[in-house]
N, C-alpha and C positions, 0 to 999 in steps of 0.2 A: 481131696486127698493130696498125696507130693510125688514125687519121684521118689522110689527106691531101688537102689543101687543092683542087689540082688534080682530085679526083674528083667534086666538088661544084658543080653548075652549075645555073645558073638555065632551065627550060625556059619557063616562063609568066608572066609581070610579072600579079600582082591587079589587075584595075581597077576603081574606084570603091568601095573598103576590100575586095574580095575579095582571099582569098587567093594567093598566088604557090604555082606547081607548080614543085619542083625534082629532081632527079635525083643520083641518087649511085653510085659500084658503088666494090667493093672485096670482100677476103676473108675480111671482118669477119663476126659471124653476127649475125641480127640481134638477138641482147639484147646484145651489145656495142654497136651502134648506139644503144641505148636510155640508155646511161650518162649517169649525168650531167655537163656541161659537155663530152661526148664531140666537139664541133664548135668547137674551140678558138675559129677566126674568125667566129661566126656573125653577127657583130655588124656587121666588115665584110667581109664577104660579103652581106649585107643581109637577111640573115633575120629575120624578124620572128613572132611569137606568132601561131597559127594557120596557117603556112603550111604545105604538105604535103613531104614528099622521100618522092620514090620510088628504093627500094634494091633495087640488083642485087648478090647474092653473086657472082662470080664462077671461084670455085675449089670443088672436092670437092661436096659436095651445092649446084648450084646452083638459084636462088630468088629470086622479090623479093616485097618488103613496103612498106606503107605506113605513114608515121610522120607526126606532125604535131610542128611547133615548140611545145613546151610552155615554154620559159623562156628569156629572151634577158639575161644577168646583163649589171650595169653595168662587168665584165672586157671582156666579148664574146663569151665562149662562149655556146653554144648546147644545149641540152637536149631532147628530142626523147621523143615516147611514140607504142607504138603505136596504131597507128587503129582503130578499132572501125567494122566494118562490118555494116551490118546492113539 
C-alpha cells in the first residue's frame, strides 16, 4: 500500500518545545512506515523532528508501534524511525 494523508492526524499539540503525539493507522507494516520520506506531507501536516506517531496496522496480523519524526526534508516529506523503549 502508500501513505495516505487522511490517515495521519494530529492527537497532542507539544507545549513549550515538547513534542506533538500523532496517530496513524493503515495496512502498511510497520517497516514500511519506517521508509524514508514515507510521509510525503509531513512538512505540511506540521510534523516536526522529535515528534512521535502512533501506528495502527489495521488488516491481517494487527498491531501498533511507535515511531518518532527523525527528518523533516526541505521537499516536506517526513522520515520516521522506530522508537526505542526501554
Amino acid at each position: 500500500m502508500a501513505y495516505v494523508s487522511a490517515q495521519l492526524n494530529l492527537l497532542s499539540s507539544g507545549v513549550g518545545g515538547s513534542p506533538s503525539l500523532w496517530t496513524m493507522y493503515g495496512t502498511d507494516v510497520h517497516t514500511d512506515v519506517d521508509a524514508t520520506d514515507w510521509i510525503s506531507d509531513g512538512a505540511a501536516k506540521g510534523l516536526t523532528i522529535g515528534d512521535f506517531v502512533m501506528y495502527y496496522k489495521t488488516s491481517a496480523t494487527k498491531g501498533a508501534t511507535l515511531h518518532s519524526v527523525e527528518a523533516v526534508t526541505a521537499g516536506g516529506a517526513a522520515s520516521l524511525s522506530p522508537a526505542i523503549l526501554a
